[in-house]
N, C-alpha and C positions, 0 to 999 in steps of 0.2 A: 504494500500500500504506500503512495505518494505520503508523506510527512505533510508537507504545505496541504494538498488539499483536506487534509484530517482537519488539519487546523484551523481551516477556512469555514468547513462546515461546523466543526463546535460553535466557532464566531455566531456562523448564520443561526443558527437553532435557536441561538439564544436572543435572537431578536425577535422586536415583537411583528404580528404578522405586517403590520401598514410600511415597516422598516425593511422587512423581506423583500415586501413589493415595489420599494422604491431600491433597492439592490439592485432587484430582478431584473427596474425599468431601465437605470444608469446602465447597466450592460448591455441589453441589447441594444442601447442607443450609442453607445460606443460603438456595437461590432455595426451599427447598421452605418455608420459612420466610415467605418474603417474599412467595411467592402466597399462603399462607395468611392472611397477614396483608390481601392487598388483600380477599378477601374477606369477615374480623371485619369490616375499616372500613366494608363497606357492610353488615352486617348479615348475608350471604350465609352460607346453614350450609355448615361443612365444614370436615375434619378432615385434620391432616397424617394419614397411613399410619404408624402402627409396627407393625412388625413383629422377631420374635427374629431374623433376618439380619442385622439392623443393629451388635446386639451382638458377632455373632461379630468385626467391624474394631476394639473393644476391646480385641484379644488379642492380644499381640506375634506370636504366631504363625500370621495367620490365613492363608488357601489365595486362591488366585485363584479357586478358586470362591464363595470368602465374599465375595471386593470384588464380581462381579458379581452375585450374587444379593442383595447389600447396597443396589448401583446401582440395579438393576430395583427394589428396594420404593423408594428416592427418586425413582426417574424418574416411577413409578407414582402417587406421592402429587403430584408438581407436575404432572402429568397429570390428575390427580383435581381438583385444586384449578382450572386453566383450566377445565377442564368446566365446575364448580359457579361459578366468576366470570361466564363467557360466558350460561349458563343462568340467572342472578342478575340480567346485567344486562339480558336480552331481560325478565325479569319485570317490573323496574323501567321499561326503556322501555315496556312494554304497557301499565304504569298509569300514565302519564305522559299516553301519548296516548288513554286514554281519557277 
């Protein structure tokens, strides 16, 4: 077993669930962030996802159905982004080898 992620998860556990959920949010907005980004650096078009679901985790008081339907438009946009990388870089291999 990894040491750090032991570690990480005791952290996690011990928060409370709304602290979970804004973990959970800061990461995927990172990664939906930093696929977008690998694909600027090769030129590759594509767009994080916004949508108004994201706003409703703004609100001191939002619902568990705002964190999931929050999730799903981030999951949705690093989802989108693999695509457009994967399909970005079959192009660039294509002209490579011809």
């Amino acid at each position: 077993m990894n040491e750090d992620i032991n570690e990480y998860m005791k952290f996690f556990k011990e928060q409370s669930l709304k602290e979970k959920q804004s973990i959970i949010y800061e990461q995927l907005q990172m990664l939906a962030s930093f696929t977008n980004n690998l694909c600027n650096e090769l030129d590759i078009p594509n767009e994080i996802l916004i949508n108004r679901e994201l706003l409703d985790l703004k609100k001191d008081n939002y619902t568990e159905d705002d964190f999931a339907e929050a999730i799903i438009v981030l999951i949705n946009s690093i989802q989108n982004s693999v695509c457009d990388y994967s399909n970005g870089i079959s192009q660039l291999l294509d002209k490579i080898e011809e």
